[in-house]
C-alpha angles and dihedrals in degrees: 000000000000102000091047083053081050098051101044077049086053091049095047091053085049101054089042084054103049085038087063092040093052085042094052089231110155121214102258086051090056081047092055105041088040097045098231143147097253088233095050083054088043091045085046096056110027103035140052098265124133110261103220111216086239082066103046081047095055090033082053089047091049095053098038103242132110115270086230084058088057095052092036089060091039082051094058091044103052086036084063095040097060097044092053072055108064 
């Protein structure tokens, strides 16, 4: 169970990361709109830290999507990643 809670993790930073990529949002921007010390984002997106659901709501704000889109998308990723897996 816990390492299926760490990959779909895994799968909702990704998708927060290639949305802000495809966006063109730097870092210090996602900083500004979200509120947040620029290393707790950083911490958030490019380490194995828990992403609170207060986060991924003012990390969805900051990119100007729904926070539902965000785990939607993580949903079909980790979905496909466990059945390439079986």
């Amino acid at each position: 169970m816990r390492e299926s809670a760490e990959q779909f993790r895994r799968a909702v930073v990704r998708v927060i990361r290639e949305e802000r990529e495809r966006q063109r949002i730097p870092v210090d921007e996602l900083v500004r709109r979200g509120d947040f010390q620029r290393g707790t984002l950083l911490r958030y997106l490019y380490t194995d830290r828990d992403l609170p659901i207060t986060a991924l709501y003012r990390i969805a704000v900051g990119l100007g999507i729904e926070p539902a889109e965000i785990v939607a998308r993580a949903a079909q990723l980790f979905s496909e990643r466990v059945s390439d897996s079986e």
